[in-house]
C-alpha positions as CSV (number, residue, x, y, z in Angstrom):
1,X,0.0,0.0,0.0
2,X,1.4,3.1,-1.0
3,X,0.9,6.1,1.8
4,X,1.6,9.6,2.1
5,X,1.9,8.9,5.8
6,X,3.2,5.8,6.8
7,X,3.0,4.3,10.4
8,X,5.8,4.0,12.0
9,X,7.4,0.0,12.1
10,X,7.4,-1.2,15.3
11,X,7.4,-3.6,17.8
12,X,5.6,-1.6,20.9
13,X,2.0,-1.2,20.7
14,X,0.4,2.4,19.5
15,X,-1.0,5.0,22.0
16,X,-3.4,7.3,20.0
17,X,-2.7,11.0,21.5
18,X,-5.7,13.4,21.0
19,X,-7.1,16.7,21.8
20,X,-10.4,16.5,24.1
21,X,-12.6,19.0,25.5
22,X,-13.4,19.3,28.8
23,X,-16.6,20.3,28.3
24,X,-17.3,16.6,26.5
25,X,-16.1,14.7,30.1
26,X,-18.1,13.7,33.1
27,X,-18.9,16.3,35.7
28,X,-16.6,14.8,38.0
29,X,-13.7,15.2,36.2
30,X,-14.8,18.2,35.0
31,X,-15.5,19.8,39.0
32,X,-11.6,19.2,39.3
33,X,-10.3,21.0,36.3
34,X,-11.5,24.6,36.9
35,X,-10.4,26.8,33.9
36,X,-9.4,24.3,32.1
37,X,-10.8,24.2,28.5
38,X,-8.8,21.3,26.5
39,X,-6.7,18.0,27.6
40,X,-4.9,15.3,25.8
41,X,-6.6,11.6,25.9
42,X,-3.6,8.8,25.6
43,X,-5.9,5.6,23.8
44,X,-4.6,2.0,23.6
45,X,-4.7,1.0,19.6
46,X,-7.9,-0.8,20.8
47,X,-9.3,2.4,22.2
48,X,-9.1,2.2,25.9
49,X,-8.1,5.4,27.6
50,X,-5.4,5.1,29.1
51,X,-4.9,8.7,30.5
52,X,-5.7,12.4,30.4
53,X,-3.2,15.0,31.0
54,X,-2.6,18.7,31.1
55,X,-0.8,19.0,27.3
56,X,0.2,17.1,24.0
57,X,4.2,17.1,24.7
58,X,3.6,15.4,28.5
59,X,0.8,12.9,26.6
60,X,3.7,11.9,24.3
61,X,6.1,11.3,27.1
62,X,4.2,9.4,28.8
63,X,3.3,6.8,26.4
64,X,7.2,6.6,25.8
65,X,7.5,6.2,29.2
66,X,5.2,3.2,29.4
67,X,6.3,1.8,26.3
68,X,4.0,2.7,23.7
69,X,4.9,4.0,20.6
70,X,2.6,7.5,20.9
71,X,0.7,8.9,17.0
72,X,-1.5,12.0,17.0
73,X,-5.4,11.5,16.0
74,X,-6.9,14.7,14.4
């Protein structure tokens, strides 16, 4: 398959990195983030969240960190 973007080859498993609202998340986590308007979600490739933090450079870290191999969604 010929792609302008290809993924990356790898053997650790992809953490999709994406901008979320805070206005889209439950109350509860909403209550605790006063003033804030946007976070980064950190999915396994299957979708599970893994995390939510404060911006897109610490979101890419962190999946490092725990041995993913971190893509941006848009």
């Amino acid at each position: 398959m010929d792609s302008k973007y290809p993924i990356p080859s790898t053997t650790r498993p992809i953490a999709y990195v994406r901008a979320v609202q805070t206005a889209s998340l439950p109350e509860e986590i909403r209550a605790q983030l006063p003033g804030v308007s946007q976070l980064y979600a950190v999915h396994h490739e299957e979708g599970e969240q893994l995390a939510l933090v404060a911006d897109r450079t610490m979101a890419f870290v962190m999946a490092r960190q725990n041995d993913y191999e971190p893509v941006s969604v848009h």
